[in-house]
C-alpha distance (Angstrom), angle and dihedral (degrees) to the residues before:
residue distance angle dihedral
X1 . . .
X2 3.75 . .
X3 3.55 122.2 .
X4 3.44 143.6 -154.1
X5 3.97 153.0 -137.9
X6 4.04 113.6 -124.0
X7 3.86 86.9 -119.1
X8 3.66 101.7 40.4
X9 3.94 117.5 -179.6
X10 4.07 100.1 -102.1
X11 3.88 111.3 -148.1
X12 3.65 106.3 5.1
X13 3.78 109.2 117.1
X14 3.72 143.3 166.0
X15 3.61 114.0 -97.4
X16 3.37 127.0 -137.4
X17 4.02 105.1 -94.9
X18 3.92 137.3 -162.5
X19 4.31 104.9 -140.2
X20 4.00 117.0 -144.6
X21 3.77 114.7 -158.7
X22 3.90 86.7 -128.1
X23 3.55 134.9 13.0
X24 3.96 102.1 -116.0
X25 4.23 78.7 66.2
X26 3.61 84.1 58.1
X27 3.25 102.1 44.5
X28 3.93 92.0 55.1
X29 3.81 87.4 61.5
X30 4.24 90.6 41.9
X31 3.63 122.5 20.2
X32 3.40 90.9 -173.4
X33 3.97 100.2 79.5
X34 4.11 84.4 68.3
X35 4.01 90.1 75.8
X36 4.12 123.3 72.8
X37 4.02 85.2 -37.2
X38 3.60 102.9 69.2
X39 3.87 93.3 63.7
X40 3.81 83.2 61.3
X41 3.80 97.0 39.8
X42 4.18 93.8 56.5
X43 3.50 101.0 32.9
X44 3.77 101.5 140.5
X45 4.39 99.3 -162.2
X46 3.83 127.0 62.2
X47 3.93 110.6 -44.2
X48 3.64 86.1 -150.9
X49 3.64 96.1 52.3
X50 3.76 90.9 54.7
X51 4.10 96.6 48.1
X52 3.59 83.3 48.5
X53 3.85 91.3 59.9
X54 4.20 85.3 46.9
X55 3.32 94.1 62.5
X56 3.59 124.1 107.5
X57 4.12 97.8 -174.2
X58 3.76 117.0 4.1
X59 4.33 144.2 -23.4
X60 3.53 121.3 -139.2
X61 3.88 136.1 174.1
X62 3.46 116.8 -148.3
X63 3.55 121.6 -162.9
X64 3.90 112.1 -129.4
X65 4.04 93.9 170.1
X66 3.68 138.1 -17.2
X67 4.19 124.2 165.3
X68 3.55 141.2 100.1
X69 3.85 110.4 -59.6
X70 3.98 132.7 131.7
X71 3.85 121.5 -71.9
X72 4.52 116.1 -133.1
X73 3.60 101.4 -93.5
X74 3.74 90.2 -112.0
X75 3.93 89.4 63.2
X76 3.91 89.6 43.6
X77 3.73 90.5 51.1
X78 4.14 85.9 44.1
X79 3.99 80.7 64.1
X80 3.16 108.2 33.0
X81 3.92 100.6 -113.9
X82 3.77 119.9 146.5
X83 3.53 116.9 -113.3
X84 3.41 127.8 -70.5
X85 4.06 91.3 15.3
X86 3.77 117.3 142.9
X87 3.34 129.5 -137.8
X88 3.93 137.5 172.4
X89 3.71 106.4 -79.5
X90 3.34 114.3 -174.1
X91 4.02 120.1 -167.7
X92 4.41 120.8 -161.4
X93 3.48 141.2 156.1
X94 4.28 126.4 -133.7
X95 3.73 106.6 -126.8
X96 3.88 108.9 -153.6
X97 4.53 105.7 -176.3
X98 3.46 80.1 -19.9
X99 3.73 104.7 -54.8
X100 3.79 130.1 122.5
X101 3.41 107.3 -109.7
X102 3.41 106.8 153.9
X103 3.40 137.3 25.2
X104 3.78 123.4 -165.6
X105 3.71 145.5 -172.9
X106 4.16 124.9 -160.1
X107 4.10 111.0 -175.5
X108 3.85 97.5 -165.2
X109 4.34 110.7 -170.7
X110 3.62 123.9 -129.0
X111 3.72 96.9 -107.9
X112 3.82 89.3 53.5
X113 3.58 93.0 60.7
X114 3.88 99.7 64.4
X115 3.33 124.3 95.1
X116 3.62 119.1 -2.1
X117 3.94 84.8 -1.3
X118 3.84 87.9 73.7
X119 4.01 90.2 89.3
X120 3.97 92.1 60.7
X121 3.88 78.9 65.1
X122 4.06 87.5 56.9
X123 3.81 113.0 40.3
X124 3.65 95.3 118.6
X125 3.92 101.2 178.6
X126 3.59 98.3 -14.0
X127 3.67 116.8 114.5
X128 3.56 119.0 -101.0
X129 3.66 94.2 -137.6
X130 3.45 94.4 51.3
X131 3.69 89.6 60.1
X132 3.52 94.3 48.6
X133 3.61 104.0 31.4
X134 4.10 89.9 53.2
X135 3.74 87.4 49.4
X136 3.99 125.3 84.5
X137 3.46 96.7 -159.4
X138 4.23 94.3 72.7
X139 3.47 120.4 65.9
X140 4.34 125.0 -177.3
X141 3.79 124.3 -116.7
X142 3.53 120.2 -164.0
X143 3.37 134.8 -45.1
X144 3.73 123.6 -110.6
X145 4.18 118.2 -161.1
X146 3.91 116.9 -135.1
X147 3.71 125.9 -163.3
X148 3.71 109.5 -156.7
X149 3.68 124.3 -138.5
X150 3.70 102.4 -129.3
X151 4.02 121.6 -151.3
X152 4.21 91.4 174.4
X153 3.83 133.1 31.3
X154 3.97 87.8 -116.1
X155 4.00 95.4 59.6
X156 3.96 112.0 98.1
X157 4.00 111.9 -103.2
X158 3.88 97.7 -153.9
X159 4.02 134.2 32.3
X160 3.97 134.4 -176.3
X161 3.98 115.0 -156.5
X162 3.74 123.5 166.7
X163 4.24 135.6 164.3
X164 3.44 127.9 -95.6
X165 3.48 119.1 -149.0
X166 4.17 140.4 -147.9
X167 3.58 113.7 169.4
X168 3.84 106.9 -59.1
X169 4.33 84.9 -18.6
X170 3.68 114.4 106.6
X171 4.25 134.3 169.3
X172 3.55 128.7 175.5
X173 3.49 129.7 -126.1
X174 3.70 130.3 -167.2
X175 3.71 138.5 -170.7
X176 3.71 133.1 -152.6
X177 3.86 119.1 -164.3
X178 4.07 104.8 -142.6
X179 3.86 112.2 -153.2
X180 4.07 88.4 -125.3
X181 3.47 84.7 70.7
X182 3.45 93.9 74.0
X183 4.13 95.9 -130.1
X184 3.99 95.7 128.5
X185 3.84 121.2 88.4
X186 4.39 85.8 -138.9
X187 3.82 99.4 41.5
């Protein structure tokens, strides 16, 4: 069953979005992720690390949703699962001076979750890529660019997401740029 922070973020929600396999195919299709956004798009270390280092104040995560539901079929497909398979999907938003700059979405299988994997099921308000970044055992494939379908000003307008991998383990992370966070040339 999903759960909740106290002071969950009301109205703020991920957009439908269209994934390129690399982000000069996104580009074609909107020239605008080659301004201020693109450092953010392909940077290759811990995303959390580096809006840590932005801050002026404080970082938070706050959880918006995390329990066992049913990834899109696009992200099942992404990983493999068969249709209809649940997995742990866990839903947050990157705080920078508390604004919502980021919102982001991790869809972690069953078979993930076992053994070690049990902790990804515990994280609470600990970053995600701290965990995984500070352990040896994950390693990043590639990174996919999303343009979001946007129904309100305050939805983000491009995403990254890409695997990480232990042995035959795998979850997949995603990352949605919101326009508070001040990573769009315009906004």
């Amino acid at each position: 069953m999903p759960s909740r922070d106290s002071d969950s973020i009301t109205g703020i929600r991920i957009p439908e979005t269209h994934w390129y396999q690399s982000f000069a195919a996104a580009g074609l299709h909107d020239p605008a992720i080659h301004g201020e956004l693109s450092h953010w798009l392909r940077l290759q270390g811990s995303l959390t690390r580096a809006l840590q280092l932005r801050c002026q104040h404080s970082f938070r995560v706050r959880i918006l949703s995390e329990g066992f539901a049913r990834p899109s079929q696009e992200e099942s497909r992404t990983l493999g699962l068969p249709p209809r398979r649940r997995a742990w999907i866990r839903e947050v938003c990157l705080l920078g001076d508390d604004t919502p700059w980021v919102l982001a979405r991790t869809v972690i299988p069953m078979a993930t979750l076992a053994g070690r994997g049990r902790r990804l099921r515990h994280l609470g308000r600990q970053p995600l890529g701290a965990y995984l970044f500070s352990n040896s055992h994950w390693h990043r494939g590639i990174f996919e660019t999303g343009l979001c379908q946007r129904e309100t000003p305050d939805q983000p307008r491009a995403a990254r997401r890409s695997q990480f991998f232990s042995g035959d383990r795998s979850l997949l992370v995603g990352e949605y740029f919101l326009p508070h966070g001040k990573f769009y040339d315009e906004e």
